[in-house]
N, C-alpha and C positions, 0 to 999 in steps of 0.2 A: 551480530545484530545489536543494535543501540536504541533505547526506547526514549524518545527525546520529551515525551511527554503520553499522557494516557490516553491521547488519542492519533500518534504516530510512531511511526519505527522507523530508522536507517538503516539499510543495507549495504554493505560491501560485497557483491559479486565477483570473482574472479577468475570463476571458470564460464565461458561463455557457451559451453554446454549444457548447463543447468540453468541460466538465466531465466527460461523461459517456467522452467518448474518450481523455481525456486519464487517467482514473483507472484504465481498465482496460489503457491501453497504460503505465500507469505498476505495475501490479499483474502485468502478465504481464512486463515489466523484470525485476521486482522477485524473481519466481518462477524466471525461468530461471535467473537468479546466486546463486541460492540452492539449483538443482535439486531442487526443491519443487513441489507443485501448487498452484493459486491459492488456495486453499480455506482455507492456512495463512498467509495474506497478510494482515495485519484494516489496516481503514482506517477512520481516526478523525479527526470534524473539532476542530482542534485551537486552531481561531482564526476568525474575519472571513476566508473564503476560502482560508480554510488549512485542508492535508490532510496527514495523517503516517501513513505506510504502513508497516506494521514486519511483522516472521517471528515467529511465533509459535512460542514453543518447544512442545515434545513433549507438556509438559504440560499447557498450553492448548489441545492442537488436538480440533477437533470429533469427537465422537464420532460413531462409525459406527454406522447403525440396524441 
């Protein structure tokens, strides 16, 4: 895990069994140190296995229906 700045991390995943647990234990991380809902968390692949999970500022975040 690489913290690329204090409001994103990189991921390397390599086993494709865990991807899915790994992204959401790495997205609810990622939420609570931010005291945010997940919802504001976007993850984007970034590379060959590589994940980069960043906070969305205010003005990015999803609109409410």
């Amino acid at each position: 895990m690489t913290f690329d700045a204090n409001d994103s991390v990189t991921l390397k995943i390599w086993d494709r069994s865990a991807l899915h647990h790994t992204l959401d234990t790495a997205v609810s991380d990622l939420s609570a140190r931010h005291n945010t809902t997940t919802c504001r968390i976007a993850v984007t692949c970034s590379g060959p296995n590589t994940f980069t999970l960043s906070v969305r500022g205010e003005d990015r975040a999803l609109a409410s229906a």
